[in-house]
C-alpha positions in Angstrom: 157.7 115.0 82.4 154.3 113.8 81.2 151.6 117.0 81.6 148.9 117.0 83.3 145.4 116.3 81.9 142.7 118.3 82.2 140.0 117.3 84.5 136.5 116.7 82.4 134.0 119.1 84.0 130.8 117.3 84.9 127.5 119.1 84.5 126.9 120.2 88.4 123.9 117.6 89.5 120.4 119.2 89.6 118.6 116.7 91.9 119.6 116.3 95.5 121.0 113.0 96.4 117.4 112.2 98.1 115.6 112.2 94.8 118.6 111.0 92.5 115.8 107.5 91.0 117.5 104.0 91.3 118.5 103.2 87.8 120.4 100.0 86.3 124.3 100.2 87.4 125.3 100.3 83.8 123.1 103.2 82.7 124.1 107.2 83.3 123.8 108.6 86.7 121.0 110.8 86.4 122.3 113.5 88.7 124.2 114.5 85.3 127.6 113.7 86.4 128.7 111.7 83.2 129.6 108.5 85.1 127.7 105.4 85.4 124.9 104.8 87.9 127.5 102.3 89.8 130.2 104.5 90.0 128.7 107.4 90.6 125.2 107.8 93.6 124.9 103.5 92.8 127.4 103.2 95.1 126.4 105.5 97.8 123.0 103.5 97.5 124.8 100.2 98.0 126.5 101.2 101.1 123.4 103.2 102.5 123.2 103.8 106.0 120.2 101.2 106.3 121.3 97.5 107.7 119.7 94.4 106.0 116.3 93.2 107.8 115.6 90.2 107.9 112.0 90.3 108.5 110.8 93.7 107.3 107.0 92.6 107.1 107.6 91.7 111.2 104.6 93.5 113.0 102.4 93.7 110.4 99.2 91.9 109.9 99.3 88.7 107.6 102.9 88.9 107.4 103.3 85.6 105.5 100.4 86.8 103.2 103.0 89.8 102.4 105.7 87.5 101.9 103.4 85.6 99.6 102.8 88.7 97.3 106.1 89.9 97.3 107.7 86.8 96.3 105.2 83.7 95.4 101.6 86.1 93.7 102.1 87.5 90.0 98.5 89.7 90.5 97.1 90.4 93.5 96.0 93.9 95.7 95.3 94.5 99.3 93.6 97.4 100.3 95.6 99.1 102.6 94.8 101.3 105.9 96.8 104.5 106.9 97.2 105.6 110.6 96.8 108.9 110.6 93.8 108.5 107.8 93.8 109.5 104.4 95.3 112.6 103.1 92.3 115.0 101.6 91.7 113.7 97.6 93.3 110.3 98.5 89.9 108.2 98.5 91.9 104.7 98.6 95.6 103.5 98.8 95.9 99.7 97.2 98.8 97.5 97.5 99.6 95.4 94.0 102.1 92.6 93.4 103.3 94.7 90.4 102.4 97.8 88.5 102.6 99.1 84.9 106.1 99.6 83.3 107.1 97.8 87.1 106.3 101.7 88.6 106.8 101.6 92.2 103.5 103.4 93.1 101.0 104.9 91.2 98.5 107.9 91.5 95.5 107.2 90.2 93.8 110.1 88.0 91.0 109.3 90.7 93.4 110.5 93.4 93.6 106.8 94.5 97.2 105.5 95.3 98.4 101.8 93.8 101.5 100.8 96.0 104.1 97.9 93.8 105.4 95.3 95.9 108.2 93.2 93.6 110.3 96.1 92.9 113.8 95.9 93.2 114.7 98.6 96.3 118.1 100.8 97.1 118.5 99.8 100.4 118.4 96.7 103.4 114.7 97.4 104.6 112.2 97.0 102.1 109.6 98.2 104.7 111.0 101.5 104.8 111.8 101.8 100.8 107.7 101.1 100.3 107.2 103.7 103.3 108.9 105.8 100.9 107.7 105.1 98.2 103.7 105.5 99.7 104.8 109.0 101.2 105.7 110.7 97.5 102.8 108.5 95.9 100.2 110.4 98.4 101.2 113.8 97.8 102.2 113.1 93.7 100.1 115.1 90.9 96.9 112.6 89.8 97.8 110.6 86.8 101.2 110.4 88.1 103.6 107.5 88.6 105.9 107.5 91.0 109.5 106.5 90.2 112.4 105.2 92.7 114.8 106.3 94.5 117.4 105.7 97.4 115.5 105.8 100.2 116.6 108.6 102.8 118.2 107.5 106.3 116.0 107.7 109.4 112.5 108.3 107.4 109.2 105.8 108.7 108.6 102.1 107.9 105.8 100.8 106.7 104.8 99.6 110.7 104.7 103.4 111.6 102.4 104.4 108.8 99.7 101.4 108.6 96.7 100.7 111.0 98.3 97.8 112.5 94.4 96.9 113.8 93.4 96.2 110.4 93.2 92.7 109.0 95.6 92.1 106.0 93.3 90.7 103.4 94.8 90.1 99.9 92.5 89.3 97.0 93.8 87.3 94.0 93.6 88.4 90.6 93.7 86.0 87.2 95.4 88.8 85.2 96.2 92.3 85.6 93.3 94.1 84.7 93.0 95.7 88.0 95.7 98.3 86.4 93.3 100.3 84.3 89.7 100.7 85.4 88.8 102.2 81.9 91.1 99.8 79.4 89.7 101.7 76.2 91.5 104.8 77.3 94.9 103.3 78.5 97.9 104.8 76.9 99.5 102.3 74.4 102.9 101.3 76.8 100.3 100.5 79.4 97.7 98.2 77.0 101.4 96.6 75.5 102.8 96.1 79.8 99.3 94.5 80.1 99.3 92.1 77.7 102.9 90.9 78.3 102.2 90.6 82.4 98.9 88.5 81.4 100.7 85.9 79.1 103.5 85.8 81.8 101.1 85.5 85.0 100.7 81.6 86.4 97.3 80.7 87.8 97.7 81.1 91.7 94.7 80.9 94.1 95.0 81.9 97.8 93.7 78.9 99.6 90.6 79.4 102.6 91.3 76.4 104.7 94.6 77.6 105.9 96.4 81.1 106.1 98.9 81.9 103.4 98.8 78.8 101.1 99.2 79.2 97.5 98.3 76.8 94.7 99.7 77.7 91.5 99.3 75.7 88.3 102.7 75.2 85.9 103.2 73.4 82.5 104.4 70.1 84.3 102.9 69.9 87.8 101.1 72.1 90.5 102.1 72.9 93.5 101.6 74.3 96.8 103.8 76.9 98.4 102.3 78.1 102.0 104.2 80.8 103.9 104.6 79.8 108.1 105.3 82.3 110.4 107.0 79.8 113.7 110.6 79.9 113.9 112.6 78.0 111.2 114.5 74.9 113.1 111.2 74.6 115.1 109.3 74.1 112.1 111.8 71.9 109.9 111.9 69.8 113.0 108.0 69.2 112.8 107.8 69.1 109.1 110.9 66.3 109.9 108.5 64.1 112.2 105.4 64.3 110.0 108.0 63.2 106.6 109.9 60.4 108.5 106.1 59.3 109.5 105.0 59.3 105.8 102.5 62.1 107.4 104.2 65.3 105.1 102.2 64.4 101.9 98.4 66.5 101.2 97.0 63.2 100.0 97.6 60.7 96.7 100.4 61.7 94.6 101.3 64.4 96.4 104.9 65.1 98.0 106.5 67.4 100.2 109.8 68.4 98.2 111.6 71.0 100.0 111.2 74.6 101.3 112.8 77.7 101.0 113.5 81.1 103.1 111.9 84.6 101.8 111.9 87.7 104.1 112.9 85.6 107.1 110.2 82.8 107.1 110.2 79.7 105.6 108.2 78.8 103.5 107.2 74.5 102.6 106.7 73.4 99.0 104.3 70.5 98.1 104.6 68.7 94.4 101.0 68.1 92.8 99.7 66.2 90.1 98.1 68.3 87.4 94.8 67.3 87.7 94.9 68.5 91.6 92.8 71.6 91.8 92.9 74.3 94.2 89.8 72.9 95.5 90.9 69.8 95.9 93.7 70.9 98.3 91.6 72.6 100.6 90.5 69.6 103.2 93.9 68.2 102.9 95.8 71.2 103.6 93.4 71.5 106.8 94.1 68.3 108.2 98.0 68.7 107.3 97.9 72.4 109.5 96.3 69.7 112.2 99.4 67.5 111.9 101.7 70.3 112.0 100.7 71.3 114.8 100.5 68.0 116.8 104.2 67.8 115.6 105.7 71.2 116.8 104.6 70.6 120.5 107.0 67.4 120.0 110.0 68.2 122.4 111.5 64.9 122.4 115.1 64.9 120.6 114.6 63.8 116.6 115.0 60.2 116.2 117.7 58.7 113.4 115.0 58.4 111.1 113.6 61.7 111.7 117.4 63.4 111.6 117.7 62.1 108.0 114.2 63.5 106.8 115.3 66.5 108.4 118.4 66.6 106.6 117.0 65.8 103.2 114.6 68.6 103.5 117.5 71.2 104.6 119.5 70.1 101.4 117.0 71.0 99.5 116.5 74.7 100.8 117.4 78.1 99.2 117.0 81.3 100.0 115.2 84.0 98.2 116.1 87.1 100.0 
């Protein structure tokens, strides 16, 4: 008869399950246990009570713009309103694309709160993750970051914390200097996460024209990626029309090559020749959102023509989350 082994005893956790941090799978579970993240509170955090959203920006204002900056903007911050007001010592909360060391929020030595965007989260409703995520930032020591975690069941959402009356405007940044107001005094890992999100950022302007329209500048081409908030067969229906009529394109050169979903909206994706400037786009953008618009009061059935442009477009669609 083969014996029995002895069970390994696992140091007893010292962190509630609430502030065990969202680490990689393959690392050690910090609650102490011994096992890997995945095996051990990574797969309590994959099965969380929280059930995928779809559109966890819905409600708030400028919800394509936050779609935009979570998913299309290397640098960019959006100052940020709270509900109930500002805790005492809390002069500002910001949001930002991405922060040092890819912290999920920071508290400034200022008291000031910097709230990341790109992080990866624990659970299906990024709204309530950053809701989280703001909550610990407010009350953390200044100088602090604030690290993740899974996200307790039943907490707020982002919708219940923000002044919904507030305008959502983001401002677009060339770099990332926006991290430390006083770069002579930033700790080395801060100067070095700097440098290496500066060489990494592409050039990206926010258009004026139209809401939610990004240029960005690559090696090879430009191109324009602009966030629309009307419901998806509606608007590849109209973006259909306009193609079949030779009316998708934002002038010479230019060509409408696709779309793709992020956060439940779908977002169009114009090819640009490099010498196309931001600038440039501006007028033509205009008169495109005047096209579009002519094009989704269209209720007549899609003609043959207008079926294949549609189809050609849909083939060429991913999604992003």
């Amino acid at each position: 008869m083969a014996k029995k082994r002895p069970q390994t005893k696992a140091k007893r956790p010292q962190l509630t399950d609430e502030e065990i941090p969202v680490v990689g799978a393959r690392e050690p579970c910090p609650c102490g246990s011994g096992r890997r993240y995945k095996a051990c509170h990574g797969r309590a955090a994959a099965h969380a009570a929280t059930e995928l959203v779809q559109r966890p920006f819905e409600g708030l204002p400028g919800e394509c713009d936050w779609v935009a900056l979570r998913e299309l903007v290397p640098a960019a911050t959006a100052g940020l309103t709270l509900k109930d007001g500002l805790p005492e010592g809390v002069p500002s909360v910001t949001l930002a694309t991405v922060l040092p060391m890819a912290w999920p929020a920071l508290r400034r030595d200022d008291g000031s709160v910097l709230l990341g965007l790109q992080n990866d989260t624990a659970s299906g409703d990024l709204s309530r993750d950053l809701a989280d995520t703001l909550l610990r930032a407010l009350e953390a020591e200044p100088g602090t970051p604030v690290q993740g975690r899974r996200t307790p069941v039943g907490g707020p959402r982002l919708q219940d914390l923000l002044d919904t009356e507030v305008p959502f405007e983001p401002v677009v940044h060339e770099g990332f200097e926006f991290w430390v107001p006083d770069a002579k005094n930033a700790t080395p890992e801060v100067t070095a996460s700097l440098e290496r999100a500066n060489a990494a950022a592409i050039p990206t302007v926010r258009l004026q024209s139209v809401e939610a329209a990004y240029w960005c500048r690559t090696p090879e081409k430009n191109h324009l990626r602009w966030v629309m908030p009307h419901p998806e067969e509606r608007l590849l229906d109209a973006l259909a029309r306009l193609h079949a009529a030779g009316r998708s394109n934002l002038g010479e050169n230019t060509r409408l090559v696709g779309s793709f979903r992020a956060h439940g909206l779908t977002v169009p994706v114009w090819d640009l020749p490099s010498e196309l400037g931001a600038q440039d786009v501006e007028k033509p953008a205009a008169e495109f959102a005047e096209r579009l618009a002519e094009a989704l009061a269209v209720e007549a059935p899609l003609t043959a023509d207008e079926r294949r442009a549609r189809s050609g477009l849909t083939n060429r669609q991913v999604t992003l989350s």
